[in-house]
N, C-alpha and C positions, 0 to 999 in steps of 0.2 A: 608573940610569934606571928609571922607573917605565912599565910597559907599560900602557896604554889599549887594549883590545878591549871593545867595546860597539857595540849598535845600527850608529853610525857610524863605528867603527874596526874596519874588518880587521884579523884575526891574519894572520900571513905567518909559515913556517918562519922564515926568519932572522931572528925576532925572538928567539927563545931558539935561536942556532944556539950560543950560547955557556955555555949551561945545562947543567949535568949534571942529569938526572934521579935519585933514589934510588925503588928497591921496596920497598914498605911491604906487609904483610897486614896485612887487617881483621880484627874478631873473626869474620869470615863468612868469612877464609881467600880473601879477594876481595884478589887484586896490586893493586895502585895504584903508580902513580907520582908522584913528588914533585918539582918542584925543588931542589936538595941544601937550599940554603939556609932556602926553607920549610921544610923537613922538620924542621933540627935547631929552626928558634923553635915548631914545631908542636909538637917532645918536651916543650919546655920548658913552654907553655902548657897540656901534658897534666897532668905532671908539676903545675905551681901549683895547677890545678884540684882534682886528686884530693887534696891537702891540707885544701883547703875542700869534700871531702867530693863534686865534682862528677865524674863519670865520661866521659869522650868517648870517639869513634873520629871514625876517618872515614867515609862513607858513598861520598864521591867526591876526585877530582880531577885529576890531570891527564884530557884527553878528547882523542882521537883526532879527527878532522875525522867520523869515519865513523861513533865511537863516540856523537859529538852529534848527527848527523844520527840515529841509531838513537833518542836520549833526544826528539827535536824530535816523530818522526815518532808515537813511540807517546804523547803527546800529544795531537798532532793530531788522532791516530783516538780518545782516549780523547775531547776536549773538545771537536773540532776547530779549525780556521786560528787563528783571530780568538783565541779562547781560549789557546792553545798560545803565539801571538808574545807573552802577553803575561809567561808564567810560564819558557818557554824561551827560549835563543837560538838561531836559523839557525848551521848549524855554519858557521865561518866568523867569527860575531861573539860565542864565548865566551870567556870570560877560563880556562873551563875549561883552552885551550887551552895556557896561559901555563904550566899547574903548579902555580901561584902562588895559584889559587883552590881553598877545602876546601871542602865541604859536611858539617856534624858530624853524628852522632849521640848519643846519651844511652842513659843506661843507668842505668833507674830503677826501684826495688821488684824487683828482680832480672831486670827484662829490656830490652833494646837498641828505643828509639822509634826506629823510620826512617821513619815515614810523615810525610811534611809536614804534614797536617793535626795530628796528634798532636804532633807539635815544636812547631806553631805555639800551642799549650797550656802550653806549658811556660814562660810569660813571668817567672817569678821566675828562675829557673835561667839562662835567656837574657841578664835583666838583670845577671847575677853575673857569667857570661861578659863580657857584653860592655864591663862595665867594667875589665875587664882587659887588653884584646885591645891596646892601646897598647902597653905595656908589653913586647910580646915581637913587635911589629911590623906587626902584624893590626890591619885594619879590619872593621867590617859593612859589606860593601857595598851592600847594597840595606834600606836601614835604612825605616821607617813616614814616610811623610810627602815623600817624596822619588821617588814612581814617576814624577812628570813630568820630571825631571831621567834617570836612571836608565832608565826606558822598563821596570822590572819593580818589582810588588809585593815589599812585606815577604818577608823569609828571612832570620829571626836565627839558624838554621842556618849559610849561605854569609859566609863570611871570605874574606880576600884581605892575601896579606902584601905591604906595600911599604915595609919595612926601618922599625925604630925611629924615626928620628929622623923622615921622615918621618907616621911615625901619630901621634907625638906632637903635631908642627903641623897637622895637618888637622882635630881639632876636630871639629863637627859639619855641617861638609862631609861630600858625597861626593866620590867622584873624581874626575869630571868637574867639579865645582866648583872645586876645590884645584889642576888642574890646570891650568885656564885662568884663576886666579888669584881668580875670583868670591867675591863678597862672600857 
């Protein structure tokens, strides 16, 4: 079953009471947690990419309720309210919370891009990625064109696995489209 947390779907513990989490370190030696399952199609998608020369990590993923309220908040002060609702989510409505959702980074000319705007620069390397992300079970989920549906701009950084066969039917949907059957 595919977990919907957005805008209008609450996370609730017992939605992944039956998850195992796996610990991952970043190249910044930063824990992260995984869902088991993401994890291994995440190796694999690591693993295809650096064939084609493209390097990742991860910058995020699983998020504590406390740990998004912290991402929400400094935000707020950087952008404030209005600005913040519309690039984070209220802890509570991330998919962060699932596991299931990464946030990549790159690592190009010999050093690690984590800053969003600098990612967001990166559209050839994005497009490589993102034509592959079927394949090992990964969607983009807040893809260019789609912020009215979704409720957040572009981040071809943020992936979200919902198992193979799934991403391979979803197309150029989002979530909430594919899921409520929409055209």
């Amino acid at each position: 079953m595919i977990l919907l947390v957005n805008k209008d779907h609450i996370f609730n513990e017992e939605m992944i009471s039956n998850y195992s989490m796996v610990e991952y370190d970043n190249v910044f030696e930063k824990t992260l947690y995984i869902e088991e399952e993401t994890y291994r199609h995440y190796e694999m998608l690591k693993a295809h990419l650096k064939v084609d020369g493209i390097i990742i990590d991860l910058d995020d993923a699983y998020r504590s309720l406390e740990a998004q309220e912290n991402v929400f908040l400094k935000y707020m002060k950087e952008y404030g309210l209005e600005k913040a609702e519309t690039v984070v989510a209220m802890p509570g409505y991330s998919e962060h919370h699932t596991g299931q959702a990464l946030d990549l980074i790159l690592y190009i000319d010999g050093k690690w891009i984590t800053d969003n705007d600098d990612l967001l620069k990166q559209e050839d390397i994005f497009k490589k990625i993102h034509s592959c992300l079927k394949y090992f079970g990964f969607i983009l989920r807040y893809p260019k064109n789609k912020e009215s549906v979704t409720g957040y701009g572009y981040e071809p950084w943020h992936i979200r696995y919902i198992g193979e066969e799934d991403a391979m039917k979803i197309g150029d949907k989002v979530l909430e489209e594919y899921l409520s059957g929409e055209e």
